[in-house]
C-alpha positions in Angstrom: -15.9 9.8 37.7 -14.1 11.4 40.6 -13.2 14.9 40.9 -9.8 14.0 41.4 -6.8 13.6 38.3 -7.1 10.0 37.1 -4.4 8.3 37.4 -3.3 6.8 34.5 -0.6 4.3 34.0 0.6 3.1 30.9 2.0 -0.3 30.8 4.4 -1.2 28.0 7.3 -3.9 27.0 9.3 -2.3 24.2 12.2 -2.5 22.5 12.5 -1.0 19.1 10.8 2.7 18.4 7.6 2.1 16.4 4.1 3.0 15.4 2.8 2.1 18.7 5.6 4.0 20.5 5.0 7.3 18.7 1.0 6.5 19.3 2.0 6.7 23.2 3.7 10.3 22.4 1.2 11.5 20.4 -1.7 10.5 23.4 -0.1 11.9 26.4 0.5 15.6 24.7 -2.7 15.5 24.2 -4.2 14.3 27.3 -5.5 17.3 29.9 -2.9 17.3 32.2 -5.4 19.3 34.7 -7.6 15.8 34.0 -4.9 12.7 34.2 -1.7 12.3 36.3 0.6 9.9 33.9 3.0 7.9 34.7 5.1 4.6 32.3 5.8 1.0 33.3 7.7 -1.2 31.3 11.3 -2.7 31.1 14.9 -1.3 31.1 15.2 0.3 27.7 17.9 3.7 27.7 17.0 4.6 23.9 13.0 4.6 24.5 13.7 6.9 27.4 15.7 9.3 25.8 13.2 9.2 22.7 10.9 9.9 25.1 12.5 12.6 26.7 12.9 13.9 23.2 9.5 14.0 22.5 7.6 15.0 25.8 9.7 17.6 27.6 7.7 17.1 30.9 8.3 13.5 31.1 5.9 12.1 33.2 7.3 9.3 36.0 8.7 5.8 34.3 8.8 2.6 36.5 11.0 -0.2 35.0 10.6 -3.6 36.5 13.2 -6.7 35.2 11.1 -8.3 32.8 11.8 -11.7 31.7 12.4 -12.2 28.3 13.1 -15.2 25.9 16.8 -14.5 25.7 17.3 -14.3 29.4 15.5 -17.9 29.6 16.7 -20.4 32.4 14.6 -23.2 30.1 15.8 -21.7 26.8 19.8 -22.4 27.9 19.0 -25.6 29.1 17.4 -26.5 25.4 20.4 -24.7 24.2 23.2 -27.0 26.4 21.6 -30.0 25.2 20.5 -29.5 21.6 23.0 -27.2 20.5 23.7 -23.2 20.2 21.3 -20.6 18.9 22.9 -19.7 15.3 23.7 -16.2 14.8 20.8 -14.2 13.6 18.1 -16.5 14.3 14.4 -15.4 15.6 14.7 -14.8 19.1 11.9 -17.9 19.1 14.7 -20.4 19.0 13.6 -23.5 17.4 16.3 -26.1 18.1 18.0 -28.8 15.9 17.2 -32.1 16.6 18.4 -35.0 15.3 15.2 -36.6 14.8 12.6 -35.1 12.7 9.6 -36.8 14.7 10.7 -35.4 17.8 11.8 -31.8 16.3 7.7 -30.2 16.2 6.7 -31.7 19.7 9.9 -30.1 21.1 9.8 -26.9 20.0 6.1 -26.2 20.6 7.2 -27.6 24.1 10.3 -25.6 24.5 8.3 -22.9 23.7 5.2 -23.4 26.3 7.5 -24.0 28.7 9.9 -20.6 28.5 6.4 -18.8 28.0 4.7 -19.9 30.8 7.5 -20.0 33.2 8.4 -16.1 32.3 3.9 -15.3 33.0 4.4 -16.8 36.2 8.1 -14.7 37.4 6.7 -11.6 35.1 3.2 -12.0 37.1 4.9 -11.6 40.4 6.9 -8.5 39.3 3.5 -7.1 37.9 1.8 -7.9 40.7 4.7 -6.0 43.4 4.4 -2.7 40.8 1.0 -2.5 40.5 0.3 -2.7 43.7 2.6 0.0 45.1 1.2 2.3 41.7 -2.5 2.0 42.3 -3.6 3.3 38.9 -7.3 4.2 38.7 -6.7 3.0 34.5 -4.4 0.3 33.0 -3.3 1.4 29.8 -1.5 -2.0 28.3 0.2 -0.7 25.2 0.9 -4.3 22.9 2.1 -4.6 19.6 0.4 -7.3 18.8 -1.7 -10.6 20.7 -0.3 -12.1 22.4 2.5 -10.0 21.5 4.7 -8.9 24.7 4.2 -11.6 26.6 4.5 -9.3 29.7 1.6 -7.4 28.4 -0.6 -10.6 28.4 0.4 -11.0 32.1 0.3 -7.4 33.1 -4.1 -7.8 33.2 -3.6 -10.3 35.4 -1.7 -8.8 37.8 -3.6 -6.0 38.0 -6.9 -7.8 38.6 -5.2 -9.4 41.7 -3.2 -6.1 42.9 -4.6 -3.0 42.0 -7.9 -3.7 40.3 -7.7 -0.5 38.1 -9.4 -0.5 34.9 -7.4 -2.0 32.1 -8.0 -0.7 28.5 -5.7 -3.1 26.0 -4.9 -1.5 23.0 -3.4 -4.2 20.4 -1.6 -2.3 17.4 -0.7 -4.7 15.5 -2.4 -8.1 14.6 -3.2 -11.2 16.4 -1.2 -14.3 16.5 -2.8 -17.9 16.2 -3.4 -19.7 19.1 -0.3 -21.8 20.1 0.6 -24.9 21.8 -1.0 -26.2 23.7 -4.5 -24.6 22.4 -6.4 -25.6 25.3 -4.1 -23.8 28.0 -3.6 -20.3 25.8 -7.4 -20.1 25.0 -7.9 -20.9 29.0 -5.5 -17.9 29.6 -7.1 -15.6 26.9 -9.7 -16.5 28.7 -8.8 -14.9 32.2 -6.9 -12.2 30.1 -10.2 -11.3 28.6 -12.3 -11.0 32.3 -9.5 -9.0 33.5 -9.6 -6.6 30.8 -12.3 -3.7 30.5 -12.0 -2.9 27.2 -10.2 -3.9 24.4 -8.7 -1.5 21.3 -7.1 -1.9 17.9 -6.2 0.8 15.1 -8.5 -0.8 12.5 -11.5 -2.3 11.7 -9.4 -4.9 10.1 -7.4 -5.7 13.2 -11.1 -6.0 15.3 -12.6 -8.5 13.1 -9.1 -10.9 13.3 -8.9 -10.5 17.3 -12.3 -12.2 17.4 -11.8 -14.0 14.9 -8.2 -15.6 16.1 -8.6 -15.3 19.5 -12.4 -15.3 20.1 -12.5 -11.9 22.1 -16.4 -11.2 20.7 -16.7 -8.2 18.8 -18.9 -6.0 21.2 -16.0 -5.9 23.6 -13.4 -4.1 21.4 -13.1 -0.4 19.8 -11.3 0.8 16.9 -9.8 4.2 17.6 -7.7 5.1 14.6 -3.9 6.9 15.4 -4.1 10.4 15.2 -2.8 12.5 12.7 -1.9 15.9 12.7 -1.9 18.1 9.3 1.0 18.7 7.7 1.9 22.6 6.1 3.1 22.3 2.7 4.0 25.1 0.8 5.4 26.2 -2.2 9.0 27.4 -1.0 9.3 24.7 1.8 8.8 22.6 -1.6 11.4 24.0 -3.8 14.2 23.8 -0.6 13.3 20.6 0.2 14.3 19.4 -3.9 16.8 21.9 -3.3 18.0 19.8 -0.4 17.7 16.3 -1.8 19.8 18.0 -5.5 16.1 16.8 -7.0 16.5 18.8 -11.0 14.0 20.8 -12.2 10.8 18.8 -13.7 12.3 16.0 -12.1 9.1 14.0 -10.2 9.8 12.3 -6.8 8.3 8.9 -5.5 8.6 8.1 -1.5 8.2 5.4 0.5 8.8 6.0 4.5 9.3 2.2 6.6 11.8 0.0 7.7 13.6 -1.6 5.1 12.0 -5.1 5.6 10.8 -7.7 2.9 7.4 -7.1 3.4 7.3 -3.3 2.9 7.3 -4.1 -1.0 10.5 -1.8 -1.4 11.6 -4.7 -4.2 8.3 -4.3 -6.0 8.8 -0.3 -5.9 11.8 -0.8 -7.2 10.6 -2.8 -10.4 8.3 -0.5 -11.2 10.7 2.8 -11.1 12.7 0.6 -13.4 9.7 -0.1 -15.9 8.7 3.8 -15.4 12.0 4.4 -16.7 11.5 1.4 -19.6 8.5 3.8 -20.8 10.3 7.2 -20.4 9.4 8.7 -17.4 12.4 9.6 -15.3 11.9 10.2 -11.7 13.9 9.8 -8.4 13.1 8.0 -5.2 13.4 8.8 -1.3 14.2 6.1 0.8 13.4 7.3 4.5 14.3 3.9 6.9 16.8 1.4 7.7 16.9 -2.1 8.1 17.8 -5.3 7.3 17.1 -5.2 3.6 19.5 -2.2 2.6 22.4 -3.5 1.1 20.1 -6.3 -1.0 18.1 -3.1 -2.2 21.1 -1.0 -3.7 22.4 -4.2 -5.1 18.9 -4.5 -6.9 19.2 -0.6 -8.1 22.4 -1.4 -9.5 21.0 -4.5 -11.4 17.9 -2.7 -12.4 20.0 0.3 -13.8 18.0 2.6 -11.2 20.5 3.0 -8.8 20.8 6.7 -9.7 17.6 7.7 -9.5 17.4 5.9 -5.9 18.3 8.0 -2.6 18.7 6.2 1.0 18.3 8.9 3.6 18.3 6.3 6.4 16.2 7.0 9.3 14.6 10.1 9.9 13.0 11.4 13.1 11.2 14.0 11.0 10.0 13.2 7.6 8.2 16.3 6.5 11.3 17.4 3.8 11.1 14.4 2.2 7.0 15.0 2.0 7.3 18.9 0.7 9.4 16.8 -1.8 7.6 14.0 -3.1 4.7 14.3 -5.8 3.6 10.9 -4.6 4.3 8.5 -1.4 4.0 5.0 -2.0 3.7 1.7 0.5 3.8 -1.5 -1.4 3.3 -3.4 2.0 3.1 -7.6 1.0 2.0 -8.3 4.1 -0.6 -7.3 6.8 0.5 -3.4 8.0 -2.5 -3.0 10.2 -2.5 1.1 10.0 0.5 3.1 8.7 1.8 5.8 9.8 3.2 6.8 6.8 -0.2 6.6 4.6 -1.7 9.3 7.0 1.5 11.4 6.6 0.6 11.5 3.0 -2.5 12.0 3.1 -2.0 15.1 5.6 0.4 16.8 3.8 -2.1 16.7 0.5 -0.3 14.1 -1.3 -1.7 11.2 -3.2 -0.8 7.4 -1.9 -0.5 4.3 -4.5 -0.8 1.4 -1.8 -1.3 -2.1 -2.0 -4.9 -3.0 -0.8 -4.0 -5.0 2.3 -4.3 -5.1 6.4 -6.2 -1.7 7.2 -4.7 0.3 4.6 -8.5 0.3 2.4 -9.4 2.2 5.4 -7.4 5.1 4.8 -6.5 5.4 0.9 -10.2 5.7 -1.2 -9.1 4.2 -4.6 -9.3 6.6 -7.4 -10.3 9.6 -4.5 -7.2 9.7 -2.5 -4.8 7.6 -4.2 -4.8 4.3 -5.9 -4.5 0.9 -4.4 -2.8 -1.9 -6.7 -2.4 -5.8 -5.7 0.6 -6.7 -3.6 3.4 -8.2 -5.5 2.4 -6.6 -8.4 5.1 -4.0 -10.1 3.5 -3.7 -13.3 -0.1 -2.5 -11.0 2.1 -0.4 -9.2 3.7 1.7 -11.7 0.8 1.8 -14.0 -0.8 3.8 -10.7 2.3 5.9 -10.5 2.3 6.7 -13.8 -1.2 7.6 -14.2 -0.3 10.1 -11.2 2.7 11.3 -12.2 1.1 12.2 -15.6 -1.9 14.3 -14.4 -0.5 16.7 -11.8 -4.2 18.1 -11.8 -5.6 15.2 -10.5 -2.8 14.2 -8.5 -3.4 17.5 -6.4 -7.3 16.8 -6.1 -6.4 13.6 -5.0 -4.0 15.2 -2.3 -6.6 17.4 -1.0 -9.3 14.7 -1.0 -6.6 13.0 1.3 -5.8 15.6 3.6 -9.6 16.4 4.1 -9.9 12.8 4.9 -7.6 13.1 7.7 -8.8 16.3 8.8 -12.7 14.2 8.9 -11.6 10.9 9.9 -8.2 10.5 11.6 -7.4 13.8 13.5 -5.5 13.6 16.8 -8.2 15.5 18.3 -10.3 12.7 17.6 -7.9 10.1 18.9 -7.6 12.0 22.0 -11.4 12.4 23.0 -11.8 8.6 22.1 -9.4 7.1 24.3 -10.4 9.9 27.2 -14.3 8.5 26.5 -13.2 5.2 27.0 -10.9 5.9 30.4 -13.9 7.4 31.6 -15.9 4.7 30.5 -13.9 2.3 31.8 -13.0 3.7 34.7 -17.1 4.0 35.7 -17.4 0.4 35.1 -14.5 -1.1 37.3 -15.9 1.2 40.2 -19.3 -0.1 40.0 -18.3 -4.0 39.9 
């Protein structure tokens, strides 16, 4: 490794605030700025940079470059013109009516290869122009998922051929199965995979189904957990945080922090605070998110006679009042959630966590040490686990400082930091010797 600042450039298309946004943040504050000179690339996007801004005062340098994007098509409005108009609030993968049901699959997969690979090829180009004029000594490609961004895909590729930095791709969320046609994407994982030093997920879980999906072998990717730094409960901060939320005296208080999306299990919560309730045991609820859900979920607290005890706070930057609150956070996910956030919240602030046992949350949450973890789609699981917590408060605490020892062990941000510095290093030493 070179004397000199490594210059690091982290590559990202993004365009809602998320886990792997907030992973960013959390990374460069604690990279040695005396070590790496930072810089951003990714697309046009006003409300990441002012989140951004909001989070790292010294804002390093952000390059934006015109990315193409399945809404800004030239092949999508043909298909459009000829087939018919997107409907309103369809997936931005637009699968277009046909008339004929034989030739509706071909078309679409079709359609589809041919936006994607007509977007690598103009996004390639773009990539290509940026890189070259950066010269990073590490490619940091920040993905949701894989393929995910399609840009991010690309963005190896491009460096290979202008910059030839190191590229370290970090995939935070899960991989995709191949697509159409199979041959052609597992030719271009392929080239995607040479191109790339090293690859990174947040879970164990997400390693074994990026081979497994998309063949990248094993030895090639690391698992560096998000960071988590711990939280400072204490009694007053408790008592004017229920003071805040008008939570009575005795009263105990359930949270779940997410989006409010079907498969964050906020129904299922719901149906067990109802049969909590059914059995005696009155309690209130925090809500901390938005999303599409919301109005569906207070119609079901009305219809559940819960809606009382239910409070939406809507998004919060900050979620630490509604954790000096809560006696016990809860994420029902009913699908794959690769590594929440809001799990090691929990656990840092010395609460216990009643999670369903799927994607990497086994990873976090010990059953019966830190928390419990119940089926998915299962209300009577879950409130038998919330009851059993909300009815020992002794072991409910044990269980909370099991959990925040876990974090302070397992998951710190001082071990997320060293981690991805060992692997710049690493990676960087590699790319210099080929």
């Amino acid at each position: 490794m070179a004397d000199r600042q490594i210059r690091l450039l982290i590559y990202t298309e993004t365009y809602a605030l998320g886990g792997d946004a907030r992973f960013l943040v959390d990374l460069v504050r604690g990279l040695d700025p005396d070590r790496y000179s930072v810089s951003f690339a990714g697309n046009p996007n006003a409300e990441f940079d002012r989140w951004l801004q909001e989070k790292i005062p010294s804002l390093p340098p952000r390059h934006t470059v015109p990315i193409e994007t399945l809404l800004r098509s030239q092949v999508l409005d043909l298909g459009r013109r000829l087939v018919g108009s997107r409907p309103a609030g369809a997936a931005d993968v637009w699968n277009p009516p046909t008339p004929d049901a034989w030739v509706s699959p071909l078309y679409r997969r079709a359609s589809r290869a041919a936006v994607r690979y007509r977007q690598a090829v103009t996004n390639y180009r773009r990539l290509r122009i940026l890189f070259g004029r950066l010269r990073p000594d590490v490619l940091h490609i920040n993905n949701g998922g894989y393929p995910g961004a399609e840009s991010c895909r690309v963005a190896a590729l491009a460096n290979r051929a202008a910059a030839s930095a190191a590229v370290v791709h970090y995939v935070h969320g899960y991989a995709a199965p191949v697509d159409w046609p199979p041959s052609l994407e597992r030719a271009l994982d392929s080239r995607v995979d040479r191109a790339t030093n090293v690859w990174i997920t947040g879970a164990e879980v997400g390693r074994r189904q990026l081979n497994e999906v998309r063949g990248i072998e094993l030895d090639r990717i690391r698992t560096v957990p998000f960071g988590q730094e711990l939280g400072s409960p204490d009694q007053a901060s408790r008592e004017s945080a229920r003071a805040g939320f008008e939570i009575p005296d005795g009263v105990p208080v359930i949270a779940i922090v997410g989006g409010l999306a079907p498969y964050k299990g906020h129904r299922q919560l719901f149906d067990a605070v109802a049969k909590l309730k059914a059995s005696g045991i009155q309690s209130r609820t925090l809500v901390a998110g938005t999303g599409p859900q919301e109005p569906s979920l207070r119609d079901r607290a009305e219809r559940l006679g819960i809606a009382g005890d239910i409070a939406f706070l809507g998004w919060l930057d900050d979620v630490s009042a509604v954790l000096d609150a809560s006696d016990v956070v809860v994420q029902p996910s009913e699908n794959m959630d690769l590594s929440p956030y809001s799990v090691r919240e929990a656990m840092a602030h010395g609460l216990p966590v009643v999670a369903t046992a799927m994607g990497g949350i086994p990873e976090l949450v010990v059953h019966e040490e830190t928390g419990f973890l119940v089926p998915p789609s299962d209300p009577g699981a879950l409130a038998q686990a919330l009851q059993r917590i909300l009815n020992d408060p002794g072991r409910a605490g044990e269980m909370g400082s099991r959990g925040r020892r876990r974090i302070v062990d397992h998951f710190s941000m001082d071990q997320m930091v060293r981690a991805m510095d060992s692997i710049y290093v690493e990676s960087l030493d590699e790319s210099r010797s080929t």
